[in-house]
N, C-alpha and C positions, 0 to 999 in steps of 0.2 A: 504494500500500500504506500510505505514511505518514498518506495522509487516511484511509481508508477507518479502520485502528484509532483513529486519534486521535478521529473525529469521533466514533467510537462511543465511544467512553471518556466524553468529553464528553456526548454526548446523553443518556447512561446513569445518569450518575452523580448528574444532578440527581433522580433518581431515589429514593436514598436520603438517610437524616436521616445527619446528621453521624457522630454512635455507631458508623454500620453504612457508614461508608466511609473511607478512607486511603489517602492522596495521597503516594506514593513520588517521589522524584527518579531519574532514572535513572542520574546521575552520582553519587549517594550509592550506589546500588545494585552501581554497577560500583567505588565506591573501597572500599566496606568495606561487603560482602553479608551476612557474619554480623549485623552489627551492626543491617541493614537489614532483614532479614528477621525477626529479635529485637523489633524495635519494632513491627513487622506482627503477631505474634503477641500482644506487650503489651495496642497498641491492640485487640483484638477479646477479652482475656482469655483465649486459649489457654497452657493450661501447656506447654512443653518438656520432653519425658522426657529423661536423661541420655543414652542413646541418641543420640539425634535432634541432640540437641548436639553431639556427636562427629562427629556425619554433617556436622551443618553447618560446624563447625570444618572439616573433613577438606576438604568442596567448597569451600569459601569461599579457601581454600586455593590449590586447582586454579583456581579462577576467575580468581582474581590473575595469575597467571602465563601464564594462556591469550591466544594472541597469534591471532587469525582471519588469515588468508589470503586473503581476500574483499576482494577490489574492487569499490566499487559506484560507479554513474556517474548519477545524475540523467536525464540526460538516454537511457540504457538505459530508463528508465520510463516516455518520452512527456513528460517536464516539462524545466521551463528550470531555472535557478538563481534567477533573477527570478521566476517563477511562484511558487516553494517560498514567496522572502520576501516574497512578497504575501500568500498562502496563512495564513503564519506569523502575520503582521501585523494580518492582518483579526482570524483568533481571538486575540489577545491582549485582546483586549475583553472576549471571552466571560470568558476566563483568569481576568479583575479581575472580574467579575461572580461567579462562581462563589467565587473565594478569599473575597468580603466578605461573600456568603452563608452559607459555610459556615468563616468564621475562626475558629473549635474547632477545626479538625483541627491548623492551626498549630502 
């Protein structure tokens, strides 16, 4: 599952010009979502209704606090631990490639 979105994210992305893409972290996303989501909407020039803000406030909220119950096991999916950081390893390359191409998002 992990390759299968990641590689699409990557294949995809070289796709658009810098303007029309934004590259989230996902531990920014999980430490502070309003804020995260807020810079999502900046970058692409979308306004925030007053609404929507309260929404996001309200979830963002909820997100913080939300503890998952979900055990996942690597090895439940056919792969090693070893596999993943190889996996992991090889696209770091792409990773450098991609950030020097498009270092505007930065």
């Amino acid at each position: 599952m992990v390759h299968t979105n990641y590689q699409g994210i990557i294949s995809h992305r070289y796709n658009f010009t810098p303007e029309n893409a934004f590259d989230i972290q996902y531990d920014d996303l999980v430490a502070d979502p309003e804020t995260t989501v807020k810079s999502i909407y900046q970058h692409f020039s979308i306004p925030l209704s007053n609404e929507y803000k309260a929404s996001l406030l309200k979830d963002s909220i909820a997100a913080k606090s939300y503890k998952s119950n979900h055990s996942y096991n690597i090895e439940d999916y056919g792969f090693t631990a070893e596999e993943i950081n190889q996996y992991i390893a090889a696209q770091s390359t792409e990773e450098q490639v991609f950030a020097e191409k498009y270092r505007i998002l930065e």
